[in-house]
N, CA, C and O atoms as CSV, one atom per row, in Angstrom:
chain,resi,resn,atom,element,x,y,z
A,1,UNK,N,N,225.423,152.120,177.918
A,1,UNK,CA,C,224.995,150.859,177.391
A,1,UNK,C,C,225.383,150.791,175.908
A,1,UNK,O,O,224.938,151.492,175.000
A,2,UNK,N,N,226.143,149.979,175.850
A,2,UNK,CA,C,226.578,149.441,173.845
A,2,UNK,C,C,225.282,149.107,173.375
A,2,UNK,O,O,224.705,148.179,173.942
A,3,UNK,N,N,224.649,149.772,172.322
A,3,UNK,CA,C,223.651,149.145,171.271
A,3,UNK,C,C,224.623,147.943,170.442
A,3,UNK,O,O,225.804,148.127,170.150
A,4,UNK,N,N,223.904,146.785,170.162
A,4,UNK,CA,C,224.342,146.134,168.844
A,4,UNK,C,C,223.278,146.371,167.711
A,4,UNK,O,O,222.052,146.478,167.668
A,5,UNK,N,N,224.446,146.406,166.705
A,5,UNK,CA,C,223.812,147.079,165.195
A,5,UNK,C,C,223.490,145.423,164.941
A,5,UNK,O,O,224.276,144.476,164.917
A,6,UNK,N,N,222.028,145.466,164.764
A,6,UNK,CA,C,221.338,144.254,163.890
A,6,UNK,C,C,221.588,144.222,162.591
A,6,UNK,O,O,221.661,145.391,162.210
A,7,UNK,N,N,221.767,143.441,161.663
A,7,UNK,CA,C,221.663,143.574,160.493
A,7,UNK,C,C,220.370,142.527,160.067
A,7,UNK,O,O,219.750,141.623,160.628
A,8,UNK,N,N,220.354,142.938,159.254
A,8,UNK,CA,C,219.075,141.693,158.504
A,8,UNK,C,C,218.956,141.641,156.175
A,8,UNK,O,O,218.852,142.508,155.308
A,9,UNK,N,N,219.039,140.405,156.179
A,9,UNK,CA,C,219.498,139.876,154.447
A,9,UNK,C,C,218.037,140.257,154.074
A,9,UNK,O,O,217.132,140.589,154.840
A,10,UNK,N,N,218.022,140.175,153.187
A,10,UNK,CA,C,216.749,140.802,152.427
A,10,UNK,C,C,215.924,139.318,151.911
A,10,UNK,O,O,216.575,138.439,151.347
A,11,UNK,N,N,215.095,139.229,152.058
A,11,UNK,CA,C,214.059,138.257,152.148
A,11,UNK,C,C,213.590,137.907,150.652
A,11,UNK,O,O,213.639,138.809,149.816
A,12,UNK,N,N,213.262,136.986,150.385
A,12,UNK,CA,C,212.690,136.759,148.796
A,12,UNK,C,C,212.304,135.182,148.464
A,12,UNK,O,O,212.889,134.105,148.356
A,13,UNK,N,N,211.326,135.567,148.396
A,13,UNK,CA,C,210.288,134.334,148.442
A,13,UNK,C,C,210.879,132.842,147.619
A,13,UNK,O,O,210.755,131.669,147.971
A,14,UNK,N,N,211.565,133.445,146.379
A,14,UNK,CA,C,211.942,132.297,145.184
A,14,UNK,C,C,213.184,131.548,146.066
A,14,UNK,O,O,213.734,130.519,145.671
A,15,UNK,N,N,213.500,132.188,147.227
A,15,UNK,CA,C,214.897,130.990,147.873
A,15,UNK,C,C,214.248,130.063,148.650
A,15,UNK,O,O,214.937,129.209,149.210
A,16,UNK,N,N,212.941,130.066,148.808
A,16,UNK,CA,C,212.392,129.185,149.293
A,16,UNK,C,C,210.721,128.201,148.920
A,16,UNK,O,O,209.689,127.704,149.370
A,17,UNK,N,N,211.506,128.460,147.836
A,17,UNK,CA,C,210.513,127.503,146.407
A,17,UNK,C,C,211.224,126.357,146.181
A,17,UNK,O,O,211.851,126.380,145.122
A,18,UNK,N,N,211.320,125.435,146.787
A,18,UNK,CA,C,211.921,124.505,146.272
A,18,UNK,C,C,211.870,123.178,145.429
A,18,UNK,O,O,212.614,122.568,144.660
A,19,UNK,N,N,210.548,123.035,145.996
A,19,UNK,CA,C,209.532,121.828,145.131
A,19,UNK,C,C,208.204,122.438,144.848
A,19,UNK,O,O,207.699,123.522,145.139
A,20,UNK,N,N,207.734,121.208,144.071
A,20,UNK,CA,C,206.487,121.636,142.760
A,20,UNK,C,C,205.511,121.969,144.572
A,20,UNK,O,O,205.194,123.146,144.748
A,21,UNK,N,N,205.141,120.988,145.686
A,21,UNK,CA,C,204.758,121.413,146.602
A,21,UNK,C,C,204.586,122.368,146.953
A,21,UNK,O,O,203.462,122.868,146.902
A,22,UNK,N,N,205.859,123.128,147.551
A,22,UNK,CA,C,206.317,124.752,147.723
A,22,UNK,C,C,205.389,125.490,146.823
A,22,UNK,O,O,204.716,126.404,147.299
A,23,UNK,N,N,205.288,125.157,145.490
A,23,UNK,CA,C,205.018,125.947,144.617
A,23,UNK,C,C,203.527,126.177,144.845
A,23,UNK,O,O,202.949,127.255,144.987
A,24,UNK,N,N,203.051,125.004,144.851
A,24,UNK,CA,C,201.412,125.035,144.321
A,24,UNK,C,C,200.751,125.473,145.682
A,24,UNK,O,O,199.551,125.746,145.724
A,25,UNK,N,N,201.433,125.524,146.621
A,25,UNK,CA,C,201.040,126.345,147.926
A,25,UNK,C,C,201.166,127.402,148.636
A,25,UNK,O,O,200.525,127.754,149.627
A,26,UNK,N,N,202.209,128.011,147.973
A,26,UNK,CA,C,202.418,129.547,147.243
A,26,UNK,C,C,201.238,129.526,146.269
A,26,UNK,O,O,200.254,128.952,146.736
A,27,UNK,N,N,201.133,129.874,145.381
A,27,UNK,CA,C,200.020,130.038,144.057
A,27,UNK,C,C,198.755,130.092,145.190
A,27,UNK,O,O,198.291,131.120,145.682
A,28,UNK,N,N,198.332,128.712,145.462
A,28,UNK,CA,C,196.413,128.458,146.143
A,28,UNK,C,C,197.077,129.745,147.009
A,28,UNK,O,O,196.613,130.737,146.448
A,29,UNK,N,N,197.945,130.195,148.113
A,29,UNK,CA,C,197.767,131.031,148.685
A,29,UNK,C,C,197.652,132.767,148.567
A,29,UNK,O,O,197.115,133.499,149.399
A,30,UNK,N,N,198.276,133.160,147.366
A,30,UNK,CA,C,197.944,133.950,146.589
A,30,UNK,C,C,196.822,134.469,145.851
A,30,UNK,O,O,196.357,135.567,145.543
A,31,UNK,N,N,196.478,132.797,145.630
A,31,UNK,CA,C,195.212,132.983,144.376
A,31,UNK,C,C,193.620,133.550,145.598
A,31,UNK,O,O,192.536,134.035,145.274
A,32,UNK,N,N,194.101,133.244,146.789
A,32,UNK,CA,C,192.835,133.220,147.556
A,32,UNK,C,C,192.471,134.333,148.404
A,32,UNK,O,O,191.577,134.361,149.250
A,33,UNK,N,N,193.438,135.430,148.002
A,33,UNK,CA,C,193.873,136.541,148.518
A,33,UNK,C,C,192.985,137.728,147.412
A,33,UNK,O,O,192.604,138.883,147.604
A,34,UNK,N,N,192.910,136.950,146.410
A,34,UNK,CA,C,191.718,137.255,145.263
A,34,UNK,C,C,192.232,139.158,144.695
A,34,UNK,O,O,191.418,140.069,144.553
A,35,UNK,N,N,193.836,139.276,144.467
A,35,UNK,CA,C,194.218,140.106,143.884
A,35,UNK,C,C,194.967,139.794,142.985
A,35,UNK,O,O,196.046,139.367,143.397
A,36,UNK,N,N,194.793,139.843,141.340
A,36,UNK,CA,C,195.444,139.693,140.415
A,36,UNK,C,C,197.068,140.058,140.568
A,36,UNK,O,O,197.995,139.298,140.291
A,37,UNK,N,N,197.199,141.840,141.240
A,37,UNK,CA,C,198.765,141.647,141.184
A,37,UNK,C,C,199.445,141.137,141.932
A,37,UNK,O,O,200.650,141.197,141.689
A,38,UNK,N,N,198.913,140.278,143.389
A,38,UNK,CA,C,199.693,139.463,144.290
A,38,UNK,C,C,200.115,138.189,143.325
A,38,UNK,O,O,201.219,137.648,143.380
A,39,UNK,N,N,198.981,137.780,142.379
A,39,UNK,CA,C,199.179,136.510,141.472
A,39,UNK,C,C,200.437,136.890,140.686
A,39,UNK,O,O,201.558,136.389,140.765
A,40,UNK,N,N,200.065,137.737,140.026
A,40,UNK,CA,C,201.062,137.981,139.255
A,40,UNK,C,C,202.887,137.955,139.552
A,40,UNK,O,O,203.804,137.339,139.008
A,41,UNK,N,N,202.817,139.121,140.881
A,41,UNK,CA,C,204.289,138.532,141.690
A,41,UNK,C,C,204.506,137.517,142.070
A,41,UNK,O,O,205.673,137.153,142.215
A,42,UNK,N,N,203.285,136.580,142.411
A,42,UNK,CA,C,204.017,135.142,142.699
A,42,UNK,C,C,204.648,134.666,141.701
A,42,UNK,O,O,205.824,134.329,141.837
A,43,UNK,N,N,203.966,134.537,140.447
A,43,UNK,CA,C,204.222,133.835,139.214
A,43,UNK,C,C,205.791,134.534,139.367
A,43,UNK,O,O,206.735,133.751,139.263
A,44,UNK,N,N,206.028,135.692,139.562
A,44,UNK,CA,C,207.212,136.364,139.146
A,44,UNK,C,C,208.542,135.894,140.183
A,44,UNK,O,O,209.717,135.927,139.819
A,45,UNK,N,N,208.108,135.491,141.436
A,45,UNK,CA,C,208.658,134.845,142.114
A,45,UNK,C,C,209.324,133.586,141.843
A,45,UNK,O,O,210.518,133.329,141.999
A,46,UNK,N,N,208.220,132.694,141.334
A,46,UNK,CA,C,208.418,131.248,141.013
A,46,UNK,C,C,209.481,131.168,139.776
A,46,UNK,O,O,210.413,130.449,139.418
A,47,UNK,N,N,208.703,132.473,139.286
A,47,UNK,CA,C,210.057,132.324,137.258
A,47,UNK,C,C,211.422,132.430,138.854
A,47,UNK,O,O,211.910,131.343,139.161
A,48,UNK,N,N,211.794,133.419,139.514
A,48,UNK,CA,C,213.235,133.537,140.009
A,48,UNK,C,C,213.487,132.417,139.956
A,48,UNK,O,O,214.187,131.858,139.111
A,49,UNK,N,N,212.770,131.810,141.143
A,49,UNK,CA,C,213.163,130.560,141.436
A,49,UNK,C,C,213.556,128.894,140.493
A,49,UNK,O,O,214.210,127.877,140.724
A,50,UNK,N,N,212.908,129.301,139.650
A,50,UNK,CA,C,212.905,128.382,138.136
A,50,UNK,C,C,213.461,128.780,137.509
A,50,UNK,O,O,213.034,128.232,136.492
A,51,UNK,N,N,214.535,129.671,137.060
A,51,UNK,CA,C,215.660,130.519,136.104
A,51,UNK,C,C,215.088,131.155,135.114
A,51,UNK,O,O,214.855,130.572,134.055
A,52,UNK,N,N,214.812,132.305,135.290
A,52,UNK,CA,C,214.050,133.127,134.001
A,52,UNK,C,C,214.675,133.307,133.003
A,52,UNK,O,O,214.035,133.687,132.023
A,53,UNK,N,N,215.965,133.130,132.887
A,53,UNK,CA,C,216.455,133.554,131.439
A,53,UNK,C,C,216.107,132.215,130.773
A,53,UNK,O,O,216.175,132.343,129.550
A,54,UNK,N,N,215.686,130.721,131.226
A,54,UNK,CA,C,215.227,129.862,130.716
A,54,UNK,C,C,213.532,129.586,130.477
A,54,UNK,O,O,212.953,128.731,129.806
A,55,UNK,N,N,213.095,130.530,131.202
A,55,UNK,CA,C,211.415,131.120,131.328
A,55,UNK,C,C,211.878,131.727,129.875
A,55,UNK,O,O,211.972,130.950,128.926
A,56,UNK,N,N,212.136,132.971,129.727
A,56,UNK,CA,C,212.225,133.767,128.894
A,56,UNK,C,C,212.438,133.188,127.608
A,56,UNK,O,O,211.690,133.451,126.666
A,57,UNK,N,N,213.659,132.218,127.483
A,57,UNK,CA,C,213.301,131.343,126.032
A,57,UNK,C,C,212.509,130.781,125.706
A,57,UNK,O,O,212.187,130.785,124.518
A,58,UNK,N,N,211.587,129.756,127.023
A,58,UNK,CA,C,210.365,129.294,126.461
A,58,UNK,C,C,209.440,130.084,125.897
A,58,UNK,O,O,209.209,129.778,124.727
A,59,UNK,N,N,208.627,131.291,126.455
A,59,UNK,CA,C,208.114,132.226,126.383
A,59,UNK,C,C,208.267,132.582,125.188
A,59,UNK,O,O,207.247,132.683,124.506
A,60,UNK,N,N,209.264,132.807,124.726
A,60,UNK,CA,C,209.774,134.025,123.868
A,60,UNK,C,C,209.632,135.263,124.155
A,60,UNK,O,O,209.318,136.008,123.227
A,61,UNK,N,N,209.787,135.733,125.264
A,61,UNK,CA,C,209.913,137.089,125.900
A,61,UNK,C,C,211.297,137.417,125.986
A,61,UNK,O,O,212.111,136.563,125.638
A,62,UNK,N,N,211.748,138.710,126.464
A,62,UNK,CA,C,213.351,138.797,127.261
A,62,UNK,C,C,213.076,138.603,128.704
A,62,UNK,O,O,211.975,138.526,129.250
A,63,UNK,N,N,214.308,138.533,129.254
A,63,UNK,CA,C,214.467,138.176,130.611
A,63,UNK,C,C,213.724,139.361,131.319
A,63,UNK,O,O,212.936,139.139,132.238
A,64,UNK,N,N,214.108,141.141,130.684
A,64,UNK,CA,C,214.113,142.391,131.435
A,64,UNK,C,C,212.165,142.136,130.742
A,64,UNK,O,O,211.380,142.700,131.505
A,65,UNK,N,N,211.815,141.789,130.146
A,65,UNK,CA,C,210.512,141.793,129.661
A,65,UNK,C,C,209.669,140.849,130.815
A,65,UNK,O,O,208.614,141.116,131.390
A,66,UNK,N,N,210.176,140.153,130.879
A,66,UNK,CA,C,209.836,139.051,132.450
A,66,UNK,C,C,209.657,139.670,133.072
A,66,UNK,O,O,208.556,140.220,133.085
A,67,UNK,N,N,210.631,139.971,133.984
A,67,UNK,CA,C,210.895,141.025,134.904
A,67,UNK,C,C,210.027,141.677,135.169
A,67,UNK,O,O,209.347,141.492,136.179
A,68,UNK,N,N,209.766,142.908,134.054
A,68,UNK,CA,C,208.983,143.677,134.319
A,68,UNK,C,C,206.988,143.545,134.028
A,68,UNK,O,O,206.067,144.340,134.215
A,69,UNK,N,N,207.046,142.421,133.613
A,69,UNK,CA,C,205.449,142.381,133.178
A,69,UNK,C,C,204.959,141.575,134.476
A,69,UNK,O,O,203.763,141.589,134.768
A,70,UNK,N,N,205.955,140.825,135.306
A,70,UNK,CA,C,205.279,139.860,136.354
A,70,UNK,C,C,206.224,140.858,137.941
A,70,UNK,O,O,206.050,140.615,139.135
A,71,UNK,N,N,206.732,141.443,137.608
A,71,UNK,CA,C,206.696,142.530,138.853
A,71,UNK,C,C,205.698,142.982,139.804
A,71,UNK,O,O,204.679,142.455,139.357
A,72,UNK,N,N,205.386,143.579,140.754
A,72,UNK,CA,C,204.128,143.964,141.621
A,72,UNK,C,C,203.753,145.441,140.488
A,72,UNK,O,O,202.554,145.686,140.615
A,73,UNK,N,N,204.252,146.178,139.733
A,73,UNK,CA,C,204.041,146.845,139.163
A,73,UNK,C,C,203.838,146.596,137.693
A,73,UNK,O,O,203.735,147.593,136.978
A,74,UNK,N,N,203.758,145.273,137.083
A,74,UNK,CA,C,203.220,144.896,135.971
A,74,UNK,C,C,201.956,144.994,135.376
A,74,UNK,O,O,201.233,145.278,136.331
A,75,UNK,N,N,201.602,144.964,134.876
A,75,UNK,CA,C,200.045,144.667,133.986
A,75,UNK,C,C,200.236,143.623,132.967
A,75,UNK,O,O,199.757,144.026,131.907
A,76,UNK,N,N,200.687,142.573,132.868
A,76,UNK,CA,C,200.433,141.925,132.022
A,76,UNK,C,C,199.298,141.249,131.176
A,76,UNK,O,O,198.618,140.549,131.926
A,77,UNK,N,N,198.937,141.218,130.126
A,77,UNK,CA,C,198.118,140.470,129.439
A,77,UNK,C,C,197.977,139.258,130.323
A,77,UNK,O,O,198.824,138.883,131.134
A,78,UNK,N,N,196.662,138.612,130.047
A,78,UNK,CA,C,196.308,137.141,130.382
A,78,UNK,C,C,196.558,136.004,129.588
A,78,UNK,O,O,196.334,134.816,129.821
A,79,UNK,N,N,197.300,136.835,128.140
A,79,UNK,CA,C,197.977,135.773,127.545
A,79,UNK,C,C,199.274,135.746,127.634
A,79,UNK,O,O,199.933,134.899,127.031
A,80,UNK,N,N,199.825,136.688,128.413
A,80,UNK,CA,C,201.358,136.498,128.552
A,80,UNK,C,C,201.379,135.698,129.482
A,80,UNK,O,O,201.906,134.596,129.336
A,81,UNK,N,N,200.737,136.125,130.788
A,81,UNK,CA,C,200.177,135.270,132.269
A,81,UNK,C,C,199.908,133.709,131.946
A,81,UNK,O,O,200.224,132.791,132.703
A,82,UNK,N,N,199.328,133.577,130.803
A,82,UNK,CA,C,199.337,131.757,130.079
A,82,UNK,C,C,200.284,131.499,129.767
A,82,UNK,O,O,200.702,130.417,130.180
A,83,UNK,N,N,200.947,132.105,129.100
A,83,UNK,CA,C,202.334,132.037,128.290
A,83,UNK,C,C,203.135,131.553,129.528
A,83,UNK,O,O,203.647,130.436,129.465
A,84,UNK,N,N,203.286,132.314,130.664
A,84,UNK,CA,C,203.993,132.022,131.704
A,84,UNK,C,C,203.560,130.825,132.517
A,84,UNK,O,O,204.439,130.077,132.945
A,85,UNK,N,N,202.735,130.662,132.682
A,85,UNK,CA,C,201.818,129.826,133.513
A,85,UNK,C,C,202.178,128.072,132.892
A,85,UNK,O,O,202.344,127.063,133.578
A,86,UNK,N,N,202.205,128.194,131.581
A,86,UNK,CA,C,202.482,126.921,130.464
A,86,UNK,C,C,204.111,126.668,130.866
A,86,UNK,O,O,204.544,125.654,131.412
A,87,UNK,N,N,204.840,127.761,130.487
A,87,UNK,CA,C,206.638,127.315,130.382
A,87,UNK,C,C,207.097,127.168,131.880
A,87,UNK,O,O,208.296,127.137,132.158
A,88,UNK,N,N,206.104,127.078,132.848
A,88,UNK,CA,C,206.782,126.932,134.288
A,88,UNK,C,C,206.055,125.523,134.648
A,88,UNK,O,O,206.150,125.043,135.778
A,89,UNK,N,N,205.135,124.735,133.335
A,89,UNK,CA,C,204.648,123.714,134.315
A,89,UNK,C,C,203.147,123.838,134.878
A,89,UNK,O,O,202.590,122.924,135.486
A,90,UNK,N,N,202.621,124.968,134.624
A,90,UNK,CA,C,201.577,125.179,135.706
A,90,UNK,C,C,199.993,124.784,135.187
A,90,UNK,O,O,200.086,124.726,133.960
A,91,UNK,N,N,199.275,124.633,135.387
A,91,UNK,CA,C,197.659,124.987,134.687
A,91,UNK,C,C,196.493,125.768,135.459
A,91,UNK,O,O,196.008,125.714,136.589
A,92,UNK,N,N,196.267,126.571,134.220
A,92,UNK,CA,C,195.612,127.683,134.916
A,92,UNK,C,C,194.003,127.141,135.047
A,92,UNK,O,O,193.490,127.190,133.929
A,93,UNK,N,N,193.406,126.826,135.695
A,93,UNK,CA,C,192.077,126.054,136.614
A,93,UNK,C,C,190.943,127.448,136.856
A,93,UNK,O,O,191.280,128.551,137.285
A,94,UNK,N,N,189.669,127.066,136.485
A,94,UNK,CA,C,188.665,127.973,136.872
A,94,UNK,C,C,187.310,127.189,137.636
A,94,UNK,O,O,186.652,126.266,137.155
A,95,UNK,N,N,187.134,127.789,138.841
A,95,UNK,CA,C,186.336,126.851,139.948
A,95,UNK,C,C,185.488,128.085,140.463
A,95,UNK,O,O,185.864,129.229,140.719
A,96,UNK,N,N,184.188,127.491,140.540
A,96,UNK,CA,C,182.751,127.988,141.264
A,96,UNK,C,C,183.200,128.491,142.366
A,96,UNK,O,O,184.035,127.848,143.003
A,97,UNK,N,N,182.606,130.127,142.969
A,97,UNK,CA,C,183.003,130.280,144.020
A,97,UNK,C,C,182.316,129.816,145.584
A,97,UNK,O,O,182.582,129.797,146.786
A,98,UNK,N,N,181.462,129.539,144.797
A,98,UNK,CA,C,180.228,128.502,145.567
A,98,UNK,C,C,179.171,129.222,145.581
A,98,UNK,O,O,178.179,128.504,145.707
A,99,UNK,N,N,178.818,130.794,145.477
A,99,UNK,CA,C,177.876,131.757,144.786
A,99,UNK,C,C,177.677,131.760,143.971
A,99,UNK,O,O,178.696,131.697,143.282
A,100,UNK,N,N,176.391,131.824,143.163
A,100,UNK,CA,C,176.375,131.719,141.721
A,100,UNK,C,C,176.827,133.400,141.185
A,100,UNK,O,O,177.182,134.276,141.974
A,101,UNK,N,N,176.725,133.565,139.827
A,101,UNK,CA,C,177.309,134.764,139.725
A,101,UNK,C,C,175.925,135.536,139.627
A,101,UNK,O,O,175.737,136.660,140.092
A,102,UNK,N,N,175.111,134.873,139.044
A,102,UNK,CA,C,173.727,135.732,138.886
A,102,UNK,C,C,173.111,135.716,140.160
A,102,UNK,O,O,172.042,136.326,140.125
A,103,UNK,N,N,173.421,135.184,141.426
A,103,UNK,CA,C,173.040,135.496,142.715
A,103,UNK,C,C,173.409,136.676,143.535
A,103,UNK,O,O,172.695,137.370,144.258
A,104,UNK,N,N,174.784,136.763,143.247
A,104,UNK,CA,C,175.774,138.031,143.163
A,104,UNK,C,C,175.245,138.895,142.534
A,104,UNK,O,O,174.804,139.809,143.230
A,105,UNK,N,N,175.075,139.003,141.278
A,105,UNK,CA,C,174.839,140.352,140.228
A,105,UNK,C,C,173.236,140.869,141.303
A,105,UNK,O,O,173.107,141.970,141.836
A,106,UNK,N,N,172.343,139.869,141.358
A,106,UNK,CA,C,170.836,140.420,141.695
A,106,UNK,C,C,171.146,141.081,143.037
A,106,UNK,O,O,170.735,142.230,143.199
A,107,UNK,N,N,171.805,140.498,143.985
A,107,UNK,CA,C,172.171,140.868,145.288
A,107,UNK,C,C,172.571,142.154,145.420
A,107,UNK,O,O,172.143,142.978,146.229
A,108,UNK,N,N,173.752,142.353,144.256
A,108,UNK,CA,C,174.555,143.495,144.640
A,108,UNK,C,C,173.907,144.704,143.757
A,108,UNK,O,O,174.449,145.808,143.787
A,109,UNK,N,N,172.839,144.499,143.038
A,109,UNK,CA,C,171.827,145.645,142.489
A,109,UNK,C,C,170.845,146.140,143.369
A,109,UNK,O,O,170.326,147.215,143.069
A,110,UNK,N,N,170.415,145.444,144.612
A,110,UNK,CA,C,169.646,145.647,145.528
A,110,UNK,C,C,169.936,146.329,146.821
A,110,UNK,O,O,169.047,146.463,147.662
C-alpha cells in the first residue's frame, strides 16, 4: 500500500484578522479565557496582522522589541500593553465580573 505524505502550512492567526470585527472577537475571546499571556499573544497577533514595523513607530518601541514583549513568552508592562492597545486602535475597558470582589475575598478566606 503507497502512504501519501500529507503536508500541512503552518497556521497563524494574524492571516485571518481581517476586519476591526475579526479583531474585537479575537480579543472578547481571549480576554474570557482570563489569562494575561493568551491576551498578550493576541495583541501580538493583531500587531502581525496590522504591520508592526508601523506598530513599532507609533509605540516607539523596535519591531524585535514588539516581538518579543507581546510573544507567548513576554512579560510586558501594562503600560507597554496600553501603549500597544492605543497605536492599534483599541480601548482597554474594565467591567464587573458580576461578583463583587469583597464577596470573593470573604468567600475565599472561609
Amino acid at each position: 500500500m503507497t502512504r501519501v505524505k500529507e503536508t500541512f502550512s503552518r497556521y497563524d492567526t494574524a492571516d485571518y484578522l481581517e476586519n476591526e470585527k475579526d479583531i474585537a472577537a479575537y480579543l472578547t475571546a481571549c480576554a474570557a479565557e482570563d489569562d494575561p499571556a493568551l491576551l498578550v499573544a493576541a495583541l501580538g497577533d493583531i500587531a502581525r496582522a496590522r504591520n508592526i514595523t508601523q506598530l513599532a513607530e507609533k509605540t516607539g518601541m523596535t519591531r524585535m522589541g514588539l516581538y518579543k514583549a507581546l510573544s507567548g513568552q513576554g512579560n510586558p508592562s501594562f503600560a507597554t500593553v496600553s501603549k500597544v492597545a492605543h497605536a492599534l486602535g483599541l480601548k482597554i475597558t474594565v467591567a464587573a465580573s458580576g461578583t463583587s470582589s469583597r464577596s470573593r475575598l470573604l468567600r475565599d478566606k472561609s
